[in-house]
C-alpha positions in Angstrom: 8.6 33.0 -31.5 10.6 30.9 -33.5 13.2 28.2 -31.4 16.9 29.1 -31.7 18.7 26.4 -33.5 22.4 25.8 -32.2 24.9 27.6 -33.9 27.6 25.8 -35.9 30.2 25.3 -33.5 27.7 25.5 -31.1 26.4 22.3 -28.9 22.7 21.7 -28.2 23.6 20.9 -25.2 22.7 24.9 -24.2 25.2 27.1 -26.4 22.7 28.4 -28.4 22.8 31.2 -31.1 21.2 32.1 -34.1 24.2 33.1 -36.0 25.2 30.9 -38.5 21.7 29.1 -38.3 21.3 25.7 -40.7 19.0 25.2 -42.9 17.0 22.1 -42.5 19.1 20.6 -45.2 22.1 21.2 -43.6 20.6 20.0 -40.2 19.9 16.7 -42.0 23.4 16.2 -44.2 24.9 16.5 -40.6 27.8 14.2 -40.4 27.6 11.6 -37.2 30.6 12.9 -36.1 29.2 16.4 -36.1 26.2 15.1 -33.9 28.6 13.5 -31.6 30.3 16.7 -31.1 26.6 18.3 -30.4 24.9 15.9 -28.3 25.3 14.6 -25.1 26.3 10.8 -25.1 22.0 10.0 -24.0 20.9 12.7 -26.9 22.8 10.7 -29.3 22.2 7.3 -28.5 18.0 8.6 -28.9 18.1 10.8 -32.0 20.4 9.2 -33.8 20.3 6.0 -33.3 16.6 5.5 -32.2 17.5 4.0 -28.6 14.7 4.7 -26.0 15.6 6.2 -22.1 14.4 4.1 -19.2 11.3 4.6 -18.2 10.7 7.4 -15.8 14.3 8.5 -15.4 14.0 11.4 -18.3 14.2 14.4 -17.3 11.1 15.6 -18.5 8.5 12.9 -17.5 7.0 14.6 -14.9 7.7 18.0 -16.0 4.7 20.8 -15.4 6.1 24.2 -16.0 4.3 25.9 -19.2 6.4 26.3 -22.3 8.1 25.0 -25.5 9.5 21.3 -25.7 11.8 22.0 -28.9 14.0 19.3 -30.3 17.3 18.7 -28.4 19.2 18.4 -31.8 18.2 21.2 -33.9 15.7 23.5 -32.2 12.7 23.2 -33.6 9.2 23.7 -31.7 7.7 20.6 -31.3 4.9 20.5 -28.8 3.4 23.0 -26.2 3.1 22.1 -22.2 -0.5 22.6 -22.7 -1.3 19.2 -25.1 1.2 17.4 -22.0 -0.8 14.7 -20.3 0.2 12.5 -17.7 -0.2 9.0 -19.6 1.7 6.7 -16.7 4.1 5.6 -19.2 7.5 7.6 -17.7 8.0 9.6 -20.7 6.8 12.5 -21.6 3.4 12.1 -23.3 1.7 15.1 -25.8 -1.5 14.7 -27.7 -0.5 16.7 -30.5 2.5 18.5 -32.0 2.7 22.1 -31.7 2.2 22.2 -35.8 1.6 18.8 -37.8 4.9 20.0 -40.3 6.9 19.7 -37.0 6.9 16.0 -37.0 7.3 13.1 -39.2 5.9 9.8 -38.9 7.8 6.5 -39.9 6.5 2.7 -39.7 8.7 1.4 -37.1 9.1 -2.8 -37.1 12.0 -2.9 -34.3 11.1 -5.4 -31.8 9.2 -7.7 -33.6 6.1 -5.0 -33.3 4.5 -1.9 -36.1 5.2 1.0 -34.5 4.5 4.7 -35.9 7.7 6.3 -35.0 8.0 10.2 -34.5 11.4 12.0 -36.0 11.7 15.9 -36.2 10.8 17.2 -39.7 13.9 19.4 -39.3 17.3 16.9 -38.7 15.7 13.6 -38.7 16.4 13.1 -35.1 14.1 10.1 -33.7 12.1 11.2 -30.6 9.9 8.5 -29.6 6.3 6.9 -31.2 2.9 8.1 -31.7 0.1 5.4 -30.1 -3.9 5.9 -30.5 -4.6 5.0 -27.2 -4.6 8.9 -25.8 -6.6 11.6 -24.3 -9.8 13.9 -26.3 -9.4 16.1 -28.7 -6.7 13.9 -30.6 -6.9 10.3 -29.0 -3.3 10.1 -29.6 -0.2 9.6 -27.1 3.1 11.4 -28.4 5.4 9.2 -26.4 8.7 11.2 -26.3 11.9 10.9 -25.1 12.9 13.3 -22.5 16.5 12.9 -24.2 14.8 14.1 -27.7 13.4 17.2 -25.7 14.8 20.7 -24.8 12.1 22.3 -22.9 12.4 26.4 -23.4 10.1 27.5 -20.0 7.1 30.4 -20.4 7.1 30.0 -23.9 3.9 30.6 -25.8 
């Protein structure tokens, strides 16, 4: 089942409807002040302008319900409960996307480091950085921010 994407008008902050759906275009000519009025002041500062929650304050961290993280800005499945691992980090931590389209991977020099940073394939929204050092099958650590993340629960 395919995420609903908020409806224009409405926030993705929980009003969601798939009337009036975007296309992913549309999702990524979004104007800021558009994503203002859609995001809560924390989902903006982290999708939109690539800022990074405090450790282990997120709200989805230690989250271990089964379902559907989707992205907080546009609604598209990203990753499945069952690739979450608990990496230690205080974010939420995947070892693979739900479907390798879902995300896209940038080089990320911030911080005087190389980074691979992770944004949705849909509206460009930054949700954290991919790190090899994770779990079998994948070896990879999704390190997301709970900020990034709307989790739908029971969600297959």
């Amino acid at each position: 089942m395919a995420a609903e994407r908020p409806a224009k008008g409405g926030t993705a902050k929980g009003n969601m409807s798939t009337t009036a759906a975007r296309t992913d275009a549309e999702w990524k000519a979004l104007p800021d002040s558009e994503w203002k009025a859609l995001l809560s002041p924390m989902q903006y500062k982290v999708l939109r302008k690539a800022a990074t929650e405090p450790a282990f304050t997120g709200e989805y961290w230690n989250n271990h319900a089964s379902g559907i993280y989707v992205c907080a800005g546009c609604g598209q499945q990203l990753f499945r409960s069952d690739t979450k691992f608990e990496s230690g980090t205080g974010w939420p931590s995947f070892w693979a996307p739900i479907d390798d389209k879902a995300v896209v991977e940038h080089v990320d020099t911030s911080w005087f480091m190389r980074r691979v940073e992770i944004v949705c394939s849909r509206c460009g929204g930054h949700l954290g950085h991919v790190f090899s050092d994770g779990p079998k099958p994948t070896g990879l650590r999704y390190c997301m921010n709970s900020a990034a993340l709307r989790f739908v629960s029971g969600e297959k």
